[in-house]
PDB file of N, CA, C and O in Angstrom:
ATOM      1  N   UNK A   1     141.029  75.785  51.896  1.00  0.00           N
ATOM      2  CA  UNK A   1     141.647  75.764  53.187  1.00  0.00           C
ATOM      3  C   UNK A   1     140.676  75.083  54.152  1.00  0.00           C
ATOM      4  O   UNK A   1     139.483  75.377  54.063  1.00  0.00           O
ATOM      5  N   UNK A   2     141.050  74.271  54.990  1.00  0.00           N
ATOM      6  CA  UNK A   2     140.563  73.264  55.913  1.00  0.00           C
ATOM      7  C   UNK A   2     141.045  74.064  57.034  1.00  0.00           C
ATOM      8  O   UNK A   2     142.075  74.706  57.243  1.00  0.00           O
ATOM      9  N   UNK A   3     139.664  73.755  57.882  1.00  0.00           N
ATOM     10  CA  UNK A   3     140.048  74.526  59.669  1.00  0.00           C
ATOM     11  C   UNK A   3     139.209  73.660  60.656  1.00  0.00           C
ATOM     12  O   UNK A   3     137.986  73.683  60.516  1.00  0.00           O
ATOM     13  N   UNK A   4     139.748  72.914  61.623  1.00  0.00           N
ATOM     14  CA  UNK A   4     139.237  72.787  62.928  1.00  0.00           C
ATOM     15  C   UNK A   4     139.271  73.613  63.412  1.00  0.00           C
ATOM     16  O   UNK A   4     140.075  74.545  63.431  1.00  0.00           O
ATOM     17  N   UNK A   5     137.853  73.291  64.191  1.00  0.00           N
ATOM     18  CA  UNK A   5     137.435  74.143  65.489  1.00  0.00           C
ATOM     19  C   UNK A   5     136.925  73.569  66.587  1.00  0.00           C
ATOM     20  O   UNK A   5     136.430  72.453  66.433  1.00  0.00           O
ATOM     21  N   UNK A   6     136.921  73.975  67.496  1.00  0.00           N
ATOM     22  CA  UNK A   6     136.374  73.424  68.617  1.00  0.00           C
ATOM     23  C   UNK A   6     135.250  74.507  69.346  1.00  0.00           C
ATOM     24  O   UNK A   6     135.584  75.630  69.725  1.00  0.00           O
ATOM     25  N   UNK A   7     134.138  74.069  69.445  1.00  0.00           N
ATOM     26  CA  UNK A   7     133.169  75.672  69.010  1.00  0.00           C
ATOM     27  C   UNK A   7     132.625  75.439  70.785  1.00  0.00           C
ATOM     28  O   UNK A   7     132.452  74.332  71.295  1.00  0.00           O
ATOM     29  N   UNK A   8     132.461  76.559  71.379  1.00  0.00           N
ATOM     30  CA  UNK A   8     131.650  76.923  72.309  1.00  0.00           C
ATOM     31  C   UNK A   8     130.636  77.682  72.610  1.00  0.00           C
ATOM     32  O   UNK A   8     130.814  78.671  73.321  1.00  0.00           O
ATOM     33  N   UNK A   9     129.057  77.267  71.991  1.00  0.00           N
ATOM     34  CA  UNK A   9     128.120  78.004  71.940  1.00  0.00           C
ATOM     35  C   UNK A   9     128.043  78.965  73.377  1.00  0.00           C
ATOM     36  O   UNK A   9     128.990  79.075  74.157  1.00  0.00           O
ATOM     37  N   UNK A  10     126.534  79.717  73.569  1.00  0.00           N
ATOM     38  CA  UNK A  10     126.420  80.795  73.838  1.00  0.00           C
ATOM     39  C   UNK A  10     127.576  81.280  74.701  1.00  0.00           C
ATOM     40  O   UNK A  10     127.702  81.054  75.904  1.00  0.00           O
ATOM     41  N   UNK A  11     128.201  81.807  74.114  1.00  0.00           N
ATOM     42  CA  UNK A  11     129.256  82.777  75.183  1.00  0.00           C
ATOM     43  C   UNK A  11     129.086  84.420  74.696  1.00  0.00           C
ATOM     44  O   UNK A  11     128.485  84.926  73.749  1.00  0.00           O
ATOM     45  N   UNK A  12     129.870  84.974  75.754  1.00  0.00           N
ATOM     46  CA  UNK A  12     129.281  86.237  75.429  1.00  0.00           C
ATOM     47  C   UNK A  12     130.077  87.044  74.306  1.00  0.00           C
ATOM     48  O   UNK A  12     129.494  88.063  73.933  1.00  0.00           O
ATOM     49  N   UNK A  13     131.023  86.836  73.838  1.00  0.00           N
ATOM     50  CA  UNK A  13     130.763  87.195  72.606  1.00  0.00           C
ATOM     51  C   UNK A  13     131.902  86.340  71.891  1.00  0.00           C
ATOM     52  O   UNK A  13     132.788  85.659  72.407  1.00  0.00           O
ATOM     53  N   UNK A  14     131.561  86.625  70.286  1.00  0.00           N
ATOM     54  CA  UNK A  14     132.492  85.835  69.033  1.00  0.00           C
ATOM     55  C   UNK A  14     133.553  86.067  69.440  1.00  0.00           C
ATOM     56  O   UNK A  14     133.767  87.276  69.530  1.00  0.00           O
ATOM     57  N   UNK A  15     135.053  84.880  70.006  1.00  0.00           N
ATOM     58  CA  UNK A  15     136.714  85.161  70.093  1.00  0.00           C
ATOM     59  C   UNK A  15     136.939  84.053  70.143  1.00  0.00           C
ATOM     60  O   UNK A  15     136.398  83.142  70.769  1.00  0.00           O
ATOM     61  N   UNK A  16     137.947  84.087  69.323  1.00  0.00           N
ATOM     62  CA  UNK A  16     139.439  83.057  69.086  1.00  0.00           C
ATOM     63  C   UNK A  16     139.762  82.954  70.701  1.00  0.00           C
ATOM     64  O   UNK A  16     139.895  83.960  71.398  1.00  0.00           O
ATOM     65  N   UNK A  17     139.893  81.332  71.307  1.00  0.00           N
ATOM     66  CA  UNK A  17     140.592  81.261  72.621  1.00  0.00           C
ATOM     67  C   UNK A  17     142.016  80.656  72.177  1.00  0.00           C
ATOM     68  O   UNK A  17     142.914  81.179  72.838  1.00  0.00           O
ATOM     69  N   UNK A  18     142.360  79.962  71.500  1.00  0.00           N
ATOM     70  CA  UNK A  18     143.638  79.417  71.312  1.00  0.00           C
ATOM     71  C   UNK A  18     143.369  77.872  70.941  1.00  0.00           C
ATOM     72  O   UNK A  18     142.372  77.252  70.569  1.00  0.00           O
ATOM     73  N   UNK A  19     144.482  77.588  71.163  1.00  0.00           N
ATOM     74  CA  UNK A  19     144.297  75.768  70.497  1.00  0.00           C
ATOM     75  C   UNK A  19     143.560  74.980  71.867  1.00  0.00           C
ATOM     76  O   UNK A  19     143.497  75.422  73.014  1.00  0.00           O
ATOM     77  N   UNK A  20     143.095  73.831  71.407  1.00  0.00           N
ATOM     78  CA  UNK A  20     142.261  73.042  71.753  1.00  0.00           C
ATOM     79  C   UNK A  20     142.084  71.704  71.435  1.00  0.00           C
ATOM     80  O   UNK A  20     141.124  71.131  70.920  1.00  0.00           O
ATOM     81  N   UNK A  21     143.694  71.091  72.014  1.00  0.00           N
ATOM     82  CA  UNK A  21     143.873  69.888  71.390  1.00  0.00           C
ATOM     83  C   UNK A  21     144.266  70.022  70.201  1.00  0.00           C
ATOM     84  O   UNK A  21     145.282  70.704  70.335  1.00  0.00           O
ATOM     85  N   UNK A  22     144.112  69.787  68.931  1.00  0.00           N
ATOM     86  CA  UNK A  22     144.675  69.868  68.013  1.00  0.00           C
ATOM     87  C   UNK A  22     143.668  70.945  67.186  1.00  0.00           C
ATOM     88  O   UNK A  22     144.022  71.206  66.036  1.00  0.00           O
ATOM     89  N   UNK A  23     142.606  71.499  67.623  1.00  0.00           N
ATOM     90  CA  UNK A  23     141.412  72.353  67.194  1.00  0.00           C
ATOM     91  C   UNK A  23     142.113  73.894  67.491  1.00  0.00           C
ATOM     92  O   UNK A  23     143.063  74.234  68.197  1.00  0.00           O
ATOM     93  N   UNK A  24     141.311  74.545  66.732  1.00  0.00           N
ATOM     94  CA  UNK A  24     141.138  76.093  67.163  1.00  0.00           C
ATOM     95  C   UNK A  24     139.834  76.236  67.907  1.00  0.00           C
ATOM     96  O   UNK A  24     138.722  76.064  67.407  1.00  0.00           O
ATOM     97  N   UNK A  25     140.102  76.586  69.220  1.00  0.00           N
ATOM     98  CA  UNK A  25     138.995  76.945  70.217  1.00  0.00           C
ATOM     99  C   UNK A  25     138.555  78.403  69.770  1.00  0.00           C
ATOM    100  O   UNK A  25     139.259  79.393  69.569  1.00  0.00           O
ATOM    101  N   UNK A  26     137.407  78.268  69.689  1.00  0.00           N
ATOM    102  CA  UNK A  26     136.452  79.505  69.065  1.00  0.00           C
ATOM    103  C   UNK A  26     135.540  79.390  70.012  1.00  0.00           C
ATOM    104  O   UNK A  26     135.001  78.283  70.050  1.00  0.00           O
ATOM    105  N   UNK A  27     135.042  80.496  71.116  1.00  0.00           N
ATOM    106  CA  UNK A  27     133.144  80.748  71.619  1.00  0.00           C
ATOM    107  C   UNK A  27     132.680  81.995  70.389  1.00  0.00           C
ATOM    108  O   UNK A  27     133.183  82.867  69.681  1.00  0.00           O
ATOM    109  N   UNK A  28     131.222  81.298  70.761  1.00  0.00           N
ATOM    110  CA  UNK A  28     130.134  81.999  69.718  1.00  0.00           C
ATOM    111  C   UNK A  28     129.109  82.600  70.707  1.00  0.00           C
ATOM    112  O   UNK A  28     128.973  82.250  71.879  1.00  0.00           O
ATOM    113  N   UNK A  29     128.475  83.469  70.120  1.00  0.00           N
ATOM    114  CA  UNK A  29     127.495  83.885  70.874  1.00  0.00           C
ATOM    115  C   UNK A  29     126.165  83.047  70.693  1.00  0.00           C
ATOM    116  O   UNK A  29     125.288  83.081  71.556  1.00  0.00           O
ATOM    117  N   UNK A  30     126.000  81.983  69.067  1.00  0.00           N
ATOM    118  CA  UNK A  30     124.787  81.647  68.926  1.00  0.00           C
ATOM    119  C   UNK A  30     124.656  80.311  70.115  1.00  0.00           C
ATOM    120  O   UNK A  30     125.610  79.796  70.698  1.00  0.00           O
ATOM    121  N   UNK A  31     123.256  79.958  70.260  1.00  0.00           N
ATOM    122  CA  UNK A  31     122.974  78.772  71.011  1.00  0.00           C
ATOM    123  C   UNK A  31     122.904  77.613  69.543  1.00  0.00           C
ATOM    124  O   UNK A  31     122.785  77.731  68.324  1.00  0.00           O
ATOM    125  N   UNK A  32     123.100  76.208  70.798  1.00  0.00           N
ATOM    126  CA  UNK A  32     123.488  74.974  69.541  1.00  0.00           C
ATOM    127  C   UNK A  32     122.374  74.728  69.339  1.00  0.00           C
ATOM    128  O   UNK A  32     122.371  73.543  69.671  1.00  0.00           O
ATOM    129  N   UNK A  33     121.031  75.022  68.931  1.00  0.00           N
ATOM    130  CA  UNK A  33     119.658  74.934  69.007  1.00  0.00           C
ATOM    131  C   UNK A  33     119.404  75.027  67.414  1.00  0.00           C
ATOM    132  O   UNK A  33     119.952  76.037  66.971  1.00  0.00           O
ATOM    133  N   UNK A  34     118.876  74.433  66.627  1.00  0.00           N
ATOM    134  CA  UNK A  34     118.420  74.393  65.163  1.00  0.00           C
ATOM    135  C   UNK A  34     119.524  75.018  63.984  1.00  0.00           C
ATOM    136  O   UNK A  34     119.220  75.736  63.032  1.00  0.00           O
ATOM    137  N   UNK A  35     121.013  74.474  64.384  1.00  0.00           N
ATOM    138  CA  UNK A  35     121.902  74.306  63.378  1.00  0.00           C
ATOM    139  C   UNK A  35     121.964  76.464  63.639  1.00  0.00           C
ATOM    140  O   UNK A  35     122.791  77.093  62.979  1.00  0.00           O
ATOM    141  N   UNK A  36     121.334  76.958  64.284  1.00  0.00           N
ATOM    142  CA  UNK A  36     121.820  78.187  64.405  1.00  0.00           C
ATOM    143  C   UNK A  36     123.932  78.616  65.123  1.00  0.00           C
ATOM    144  O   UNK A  36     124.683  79.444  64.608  1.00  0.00           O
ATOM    145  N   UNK A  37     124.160  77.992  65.966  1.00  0.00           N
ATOM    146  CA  UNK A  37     125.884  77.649  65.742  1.00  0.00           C
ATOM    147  C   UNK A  37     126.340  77.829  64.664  1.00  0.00           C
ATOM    148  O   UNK A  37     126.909  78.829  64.227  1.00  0.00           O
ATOM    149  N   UNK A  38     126.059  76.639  64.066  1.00  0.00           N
ATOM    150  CA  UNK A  38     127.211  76.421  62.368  1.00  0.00           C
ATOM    151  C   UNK A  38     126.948  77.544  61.667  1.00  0.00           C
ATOM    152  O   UNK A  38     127.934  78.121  61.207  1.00  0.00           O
ATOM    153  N   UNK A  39     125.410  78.215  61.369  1.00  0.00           N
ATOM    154  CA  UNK A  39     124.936  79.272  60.384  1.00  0.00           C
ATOM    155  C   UNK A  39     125.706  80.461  61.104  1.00  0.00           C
ATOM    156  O   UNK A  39     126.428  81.149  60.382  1.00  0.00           O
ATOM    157  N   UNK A  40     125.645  80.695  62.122  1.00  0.00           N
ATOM    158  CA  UNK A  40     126.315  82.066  62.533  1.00  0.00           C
ATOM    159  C   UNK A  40     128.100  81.478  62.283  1.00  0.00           C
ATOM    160  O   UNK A  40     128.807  81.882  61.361  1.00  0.00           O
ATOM    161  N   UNK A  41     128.376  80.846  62.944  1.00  0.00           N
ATOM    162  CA  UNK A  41     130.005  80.388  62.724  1.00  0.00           C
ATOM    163  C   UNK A  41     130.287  80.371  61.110  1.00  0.00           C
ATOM    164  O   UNK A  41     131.367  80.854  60.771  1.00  0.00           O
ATOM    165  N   UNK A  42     129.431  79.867  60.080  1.00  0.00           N
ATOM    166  CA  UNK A  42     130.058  80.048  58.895  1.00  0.00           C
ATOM    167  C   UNK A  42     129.864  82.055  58.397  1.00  0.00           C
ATOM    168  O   UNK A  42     130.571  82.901  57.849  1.00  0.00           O
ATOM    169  N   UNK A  43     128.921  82.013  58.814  1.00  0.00           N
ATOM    170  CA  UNK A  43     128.940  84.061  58.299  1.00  0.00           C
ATOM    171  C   UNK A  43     129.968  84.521  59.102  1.00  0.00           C
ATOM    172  O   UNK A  43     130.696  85.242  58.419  1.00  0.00           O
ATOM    173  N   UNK A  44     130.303  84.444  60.084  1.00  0.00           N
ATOM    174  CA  UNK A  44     131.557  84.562  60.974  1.00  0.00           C
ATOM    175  C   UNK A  44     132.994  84.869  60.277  1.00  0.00           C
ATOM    176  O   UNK A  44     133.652  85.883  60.041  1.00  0.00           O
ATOM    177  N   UNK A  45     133.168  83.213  60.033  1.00  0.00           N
ATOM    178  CA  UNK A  45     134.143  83.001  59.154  1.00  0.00           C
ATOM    179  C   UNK A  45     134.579  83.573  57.324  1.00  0.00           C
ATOM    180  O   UNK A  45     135.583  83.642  56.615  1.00  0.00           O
ATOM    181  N   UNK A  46     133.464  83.803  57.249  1.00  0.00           N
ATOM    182  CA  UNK A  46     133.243  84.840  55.813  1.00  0.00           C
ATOM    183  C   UNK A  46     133.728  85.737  56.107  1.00  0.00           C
ATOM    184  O   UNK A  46     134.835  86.055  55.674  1.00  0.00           O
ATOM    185  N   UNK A  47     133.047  86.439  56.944  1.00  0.00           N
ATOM    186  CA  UNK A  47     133.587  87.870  57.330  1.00  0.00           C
ATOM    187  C   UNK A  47     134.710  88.271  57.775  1.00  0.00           C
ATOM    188  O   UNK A  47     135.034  89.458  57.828  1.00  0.00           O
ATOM    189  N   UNK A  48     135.557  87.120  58.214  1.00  0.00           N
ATOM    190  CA  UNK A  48     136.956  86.908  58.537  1.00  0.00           C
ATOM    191  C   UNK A  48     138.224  86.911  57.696  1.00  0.00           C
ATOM    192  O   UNK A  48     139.302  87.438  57.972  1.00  0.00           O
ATOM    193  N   UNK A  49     137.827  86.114  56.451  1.00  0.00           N
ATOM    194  CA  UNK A  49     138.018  85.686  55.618  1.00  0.00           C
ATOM    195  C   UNK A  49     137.793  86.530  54.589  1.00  0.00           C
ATOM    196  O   UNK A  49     138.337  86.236  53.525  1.00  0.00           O
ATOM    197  N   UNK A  50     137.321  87.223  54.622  1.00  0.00           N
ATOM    198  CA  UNK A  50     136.672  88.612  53.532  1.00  0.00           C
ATOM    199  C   UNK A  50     135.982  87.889  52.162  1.00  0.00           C
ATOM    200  O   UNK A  50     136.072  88.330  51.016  1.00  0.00           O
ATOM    201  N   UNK A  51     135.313  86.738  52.560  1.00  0.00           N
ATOM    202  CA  UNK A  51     134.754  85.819  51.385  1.00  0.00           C
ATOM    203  C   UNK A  51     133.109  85.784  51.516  1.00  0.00           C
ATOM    204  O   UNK A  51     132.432  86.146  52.478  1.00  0.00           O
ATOM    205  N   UNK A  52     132.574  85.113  49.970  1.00  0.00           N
ATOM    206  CA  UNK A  52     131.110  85.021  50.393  1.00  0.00           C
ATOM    207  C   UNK A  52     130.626  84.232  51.331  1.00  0.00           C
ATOM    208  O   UNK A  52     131.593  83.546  51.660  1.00  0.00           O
ATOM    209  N   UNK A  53     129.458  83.821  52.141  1.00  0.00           N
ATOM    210  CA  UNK A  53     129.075  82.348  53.009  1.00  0.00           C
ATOM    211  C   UNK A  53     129.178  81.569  51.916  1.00  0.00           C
ATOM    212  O   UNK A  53     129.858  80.548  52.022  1.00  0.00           O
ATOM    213  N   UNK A  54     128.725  81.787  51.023  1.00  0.00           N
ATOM    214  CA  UNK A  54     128.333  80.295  50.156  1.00  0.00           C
ATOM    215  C   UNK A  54     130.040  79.774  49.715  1.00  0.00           C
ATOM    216  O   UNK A  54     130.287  78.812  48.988  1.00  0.00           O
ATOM    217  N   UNK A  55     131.018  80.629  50.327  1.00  0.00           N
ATOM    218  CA  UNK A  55     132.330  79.792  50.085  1.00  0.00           C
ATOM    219  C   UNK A  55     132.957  78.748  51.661  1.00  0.00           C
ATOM    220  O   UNK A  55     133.875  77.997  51.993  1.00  0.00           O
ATOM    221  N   UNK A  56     132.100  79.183  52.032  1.00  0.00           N
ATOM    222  CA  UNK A  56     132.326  78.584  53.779  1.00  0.00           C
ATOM    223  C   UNK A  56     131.260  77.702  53.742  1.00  0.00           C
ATOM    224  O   UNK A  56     130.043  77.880  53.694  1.00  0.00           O
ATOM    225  N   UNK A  57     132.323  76.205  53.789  1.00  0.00           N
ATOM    226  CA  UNK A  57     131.297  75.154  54.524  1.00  0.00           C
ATOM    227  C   UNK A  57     131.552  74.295  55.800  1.00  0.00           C
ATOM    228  O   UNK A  57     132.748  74.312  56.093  1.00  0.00           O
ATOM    229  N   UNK A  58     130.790  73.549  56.646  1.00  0.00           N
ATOM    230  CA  UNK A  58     130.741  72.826  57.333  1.00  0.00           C
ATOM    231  C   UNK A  58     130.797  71.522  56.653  1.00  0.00           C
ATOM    232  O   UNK A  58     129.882  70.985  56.027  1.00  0.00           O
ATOM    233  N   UNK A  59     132.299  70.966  56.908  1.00  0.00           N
ATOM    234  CA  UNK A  59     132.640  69.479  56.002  1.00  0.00           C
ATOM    235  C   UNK A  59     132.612  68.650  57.178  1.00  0.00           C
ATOM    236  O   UNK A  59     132.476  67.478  56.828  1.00  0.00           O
ATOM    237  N   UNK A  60     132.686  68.778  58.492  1.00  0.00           N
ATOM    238  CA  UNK A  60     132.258  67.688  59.347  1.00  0.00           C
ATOM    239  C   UNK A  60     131.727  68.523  60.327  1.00  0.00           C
ATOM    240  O   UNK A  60     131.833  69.749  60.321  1.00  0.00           O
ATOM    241  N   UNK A  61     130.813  67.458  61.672  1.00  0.00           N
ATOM    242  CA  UNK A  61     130.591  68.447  63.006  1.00  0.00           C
ATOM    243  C   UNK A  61     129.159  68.603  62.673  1.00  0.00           C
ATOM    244  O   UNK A  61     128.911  69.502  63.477  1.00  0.00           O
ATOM    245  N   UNK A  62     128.080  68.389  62.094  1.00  0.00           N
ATOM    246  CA  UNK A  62     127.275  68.465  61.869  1.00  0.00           C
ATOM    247  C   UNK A  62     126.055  69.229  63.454  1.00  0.00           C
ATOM    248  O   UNK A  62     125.305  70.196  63.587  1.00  0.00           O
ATOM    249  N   UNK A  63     126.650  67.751  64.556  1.00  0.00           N
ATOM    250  CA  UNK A  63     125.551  67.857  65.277  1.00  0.00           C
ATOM    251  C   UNK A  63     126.991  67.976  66.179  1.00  0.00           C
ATOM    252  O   UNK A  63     126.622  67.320  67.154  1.00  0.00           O
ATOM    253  N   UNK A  64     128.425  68.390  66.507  1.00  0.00           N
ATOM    254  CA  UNK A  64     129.301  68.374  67.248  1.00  0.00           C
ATOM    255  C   UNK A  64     130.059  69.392  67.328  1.00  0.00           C
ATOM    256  O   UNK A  64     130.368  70.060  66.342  1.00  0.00           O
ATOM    257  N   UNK A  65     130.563  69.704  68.858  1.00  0.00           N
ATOM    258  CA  UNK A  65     131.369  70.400  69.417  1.00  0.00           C
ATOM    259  C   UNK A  65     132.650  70.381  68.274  1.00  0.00           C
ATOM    260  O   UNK A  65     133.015  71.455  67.796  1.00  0.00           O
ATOM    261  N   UNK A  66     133.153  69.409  67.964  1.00  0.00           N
ATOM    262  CA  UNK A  66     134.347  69.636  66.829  1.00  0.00           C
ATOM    263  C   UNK A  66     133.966  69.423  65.291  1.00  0.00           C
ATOM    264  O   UNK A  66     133.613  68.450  64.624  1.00  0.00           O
ATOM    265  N   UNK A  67     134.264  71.162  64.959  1.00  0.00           N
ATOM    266  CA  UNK A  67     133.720  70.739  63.428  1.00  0.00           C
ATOM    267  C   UNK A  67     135.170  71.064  62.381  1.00  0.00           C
ATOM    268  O   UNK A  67     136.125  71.697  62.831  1.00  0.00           O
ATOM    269  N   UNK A  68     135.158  70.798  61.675  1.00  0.00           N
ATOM    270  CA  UNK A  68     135.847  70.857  59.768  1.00  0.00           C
ATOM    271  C   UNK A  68     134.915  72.011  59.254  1.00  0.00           C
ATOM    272  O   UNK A  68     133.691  71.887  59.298  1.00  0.00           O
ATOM    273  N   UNK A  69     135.590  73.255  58.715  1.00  0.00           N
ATOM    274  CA  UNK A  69     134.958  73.890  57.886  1.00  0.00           C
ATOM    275  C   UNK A  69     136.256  74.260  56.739  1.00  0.00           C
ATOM    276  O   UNK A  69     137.458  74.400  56.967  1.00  0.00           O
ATOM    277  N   UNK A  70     135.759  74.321  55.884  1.00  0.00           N
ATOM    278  CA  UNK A  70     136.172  74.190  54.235  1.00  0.00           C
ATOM    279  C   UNK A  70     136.305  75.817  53.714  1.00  0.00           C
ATOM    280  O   UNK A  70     135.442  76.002  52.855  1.00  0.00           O
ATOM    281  N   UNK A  71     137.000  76.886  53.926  1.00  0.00           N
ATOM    282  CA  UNK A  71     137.135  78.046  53.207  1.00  0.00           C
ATOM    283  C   UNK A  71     137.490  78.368  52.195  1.00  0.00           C
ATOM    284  O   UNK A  71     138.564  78.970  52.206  1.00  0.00           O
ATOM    285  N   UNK A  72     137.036  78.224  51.272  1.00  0.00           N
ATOM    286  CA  UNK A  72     137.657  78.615  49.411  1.00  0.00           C
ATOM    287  C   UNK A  72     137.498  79.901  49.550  1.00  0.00           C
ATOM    288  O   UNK A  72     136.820  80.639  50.264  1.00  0.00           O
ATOM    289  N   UNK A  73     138.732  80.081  48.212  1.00  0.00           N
ATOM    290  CA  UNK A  73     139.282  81.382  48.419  1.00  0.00           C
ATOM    291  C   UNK A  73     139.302  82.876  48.581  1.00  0.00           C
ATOM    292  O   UNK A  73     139.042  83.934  48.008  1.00  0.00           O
ATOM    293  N   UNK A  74     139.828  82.270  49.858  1.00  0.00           N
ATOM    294  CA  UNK A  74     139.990  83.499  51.152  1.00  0.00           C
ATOM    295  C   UNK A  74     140.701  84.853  50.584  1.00  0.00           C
ATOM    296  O   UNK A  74     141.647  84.816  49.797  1.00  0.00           O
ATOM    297  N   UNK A  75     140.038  86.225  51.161  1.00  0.00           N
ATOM    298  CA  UNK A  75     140.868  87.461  50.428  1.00  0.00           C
ATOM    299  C   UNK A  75     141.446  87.823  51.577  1.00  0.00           C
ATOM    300  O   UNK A  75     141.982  88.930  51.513  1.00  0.00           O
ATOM    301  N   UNK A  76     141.507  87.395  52.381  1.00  0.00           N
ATOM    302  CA  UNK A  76     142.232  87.433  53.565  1.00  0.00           C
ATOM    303  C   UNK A  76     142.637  86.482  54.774  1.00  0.00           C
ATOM    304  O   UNK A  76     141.819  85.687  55.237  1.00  0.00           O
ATOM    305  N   UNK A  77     143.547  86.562  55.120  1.00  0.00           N
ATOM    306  CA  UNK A  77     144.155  85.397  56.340  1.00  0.00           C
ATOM    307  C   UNK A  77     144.034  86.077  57.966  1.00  0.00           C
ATOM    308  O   UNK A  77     145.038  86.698  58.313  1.00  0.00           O
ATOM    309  N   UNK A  78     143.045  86.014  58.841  1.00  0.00           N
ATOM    310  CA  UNK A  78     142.691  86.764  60.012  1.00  0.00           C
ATOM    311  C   UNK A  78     144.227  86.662  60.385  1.00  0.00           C
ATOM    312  O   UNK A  78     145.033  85.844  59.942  1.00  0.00           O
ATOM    313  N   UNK A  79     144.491  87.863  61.468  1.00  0.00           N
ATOM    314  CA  UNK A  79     145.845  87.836  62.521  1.00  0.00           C
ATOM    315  C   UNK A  79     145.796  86.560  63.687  1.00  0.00           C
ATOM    316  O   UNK A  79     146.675  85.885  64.224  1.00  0.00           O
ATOM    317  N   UNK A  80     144.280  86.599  63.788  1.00  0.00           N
ATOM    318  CA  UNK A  80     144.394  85.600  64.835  1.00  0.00           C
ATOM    319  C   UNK A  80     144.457  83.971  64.328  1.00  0.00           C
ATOM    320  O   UNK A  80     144.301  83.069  65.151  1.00  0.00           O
ATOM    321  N   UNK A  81     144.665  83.738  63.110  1.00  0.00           N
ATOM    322  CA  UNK A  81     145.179  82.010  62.393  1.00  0.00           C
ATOM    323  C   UNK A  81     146.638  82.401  62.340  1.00  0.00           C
ATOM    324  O   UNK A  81     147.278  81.590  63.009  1.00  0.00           O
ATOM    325  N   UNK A  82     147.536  83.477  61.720  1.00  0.00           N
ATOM    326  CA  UNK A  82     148.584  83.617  61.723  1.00  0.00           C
ATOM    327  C   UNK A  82     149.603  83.804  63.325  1.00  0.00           C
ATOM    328  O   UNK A  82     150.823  83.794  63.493  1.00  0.00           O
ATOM    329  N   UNK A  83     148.452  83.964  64.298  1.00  0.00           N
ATOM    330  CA  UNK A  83     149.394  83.795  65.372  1.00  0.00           C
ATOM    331  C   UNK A  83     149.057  82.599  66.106  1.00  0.00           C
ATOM    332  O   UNK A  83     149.907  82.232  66.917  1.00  0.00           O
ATOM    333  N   UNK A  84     147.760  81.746  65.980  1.00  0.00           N
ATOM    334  CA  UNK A  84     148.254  80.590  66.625  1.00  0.00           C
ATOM    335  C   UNK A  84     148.838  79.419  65.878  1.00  0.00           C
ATOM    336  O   UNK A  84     149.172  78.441  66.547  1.00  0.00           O
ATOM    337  N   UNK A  85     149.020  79.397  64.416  1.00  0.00           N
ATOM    338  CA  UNK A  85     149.719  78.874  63.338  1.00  0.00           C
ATOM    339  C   UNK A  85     151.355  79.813  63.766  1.00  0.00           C
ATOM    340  O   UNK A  85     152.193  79.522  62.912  1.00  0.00           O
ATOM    341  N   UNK A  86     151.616  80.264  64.252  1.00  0.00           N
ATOM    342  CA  UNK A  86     152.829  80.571  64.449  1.00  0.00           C
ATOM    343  C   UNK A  86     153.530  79.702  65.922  1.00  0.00           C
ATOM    344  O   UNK A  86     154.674  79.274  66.070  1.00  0.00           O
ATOM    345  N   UNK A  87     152.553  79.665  66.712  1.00  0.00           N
ATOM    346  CA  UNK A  87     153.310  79.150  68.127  1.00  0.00           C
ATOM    347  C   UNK A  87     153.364  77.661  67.688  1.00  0.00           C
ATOM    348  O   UNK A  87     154.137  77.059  68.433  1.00  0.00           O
ATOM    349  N   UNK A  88     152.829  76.867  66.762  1.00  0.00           N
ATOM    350  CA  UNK A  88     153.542  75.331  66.771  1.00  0.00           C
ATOM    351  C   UNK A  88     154.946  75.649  66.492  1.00  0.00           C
ATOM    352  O   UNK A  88     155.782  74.748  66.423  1.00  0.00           O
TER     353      UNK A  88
END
């Protein structure tokens, strides 16, 4: 499973804001400072996902506000993908 995001470091805490252009707007609490973002956003997404990190990757976005992350298989689908995958 493939997911845009549109990531907003330090905010005060980890939440789904809604779409974002064609992205899922996500704030994080980490700062964009030594790839610490992506590392907290992929354990994030594990934990979301009820999967290991090492099944969560960063496939684009490296050094950017809009990233591609890659979830293999997920033991769970969060409420919050099923409801903004519902309003298109």
């Amino acid at each position: 499973m493939y997911l845009a995001f549109y990531v907003q470091p330090k905010a005060s805490q980890d939440k789904i804001v809604g779409l974002y252009q064609d992205h899922i707007k996500i704030q994080i609490t980490a700062p964009p400072l030594d790839n610490k973002a992506n590392q907290h956003l992929q354990k994030w997404l594990a934990k979301q996902f009820k999967t290991p990190s090492s099944c969560v990757s960063l496939e684009k976005g490296q050094t950017s506000r809009y990233k591609v992350f890659c979830i293999q298989q997920p033991r769970q689908i969060p409420t919050w993908l099923s409801q903004i995958t519902s309003k298109d």
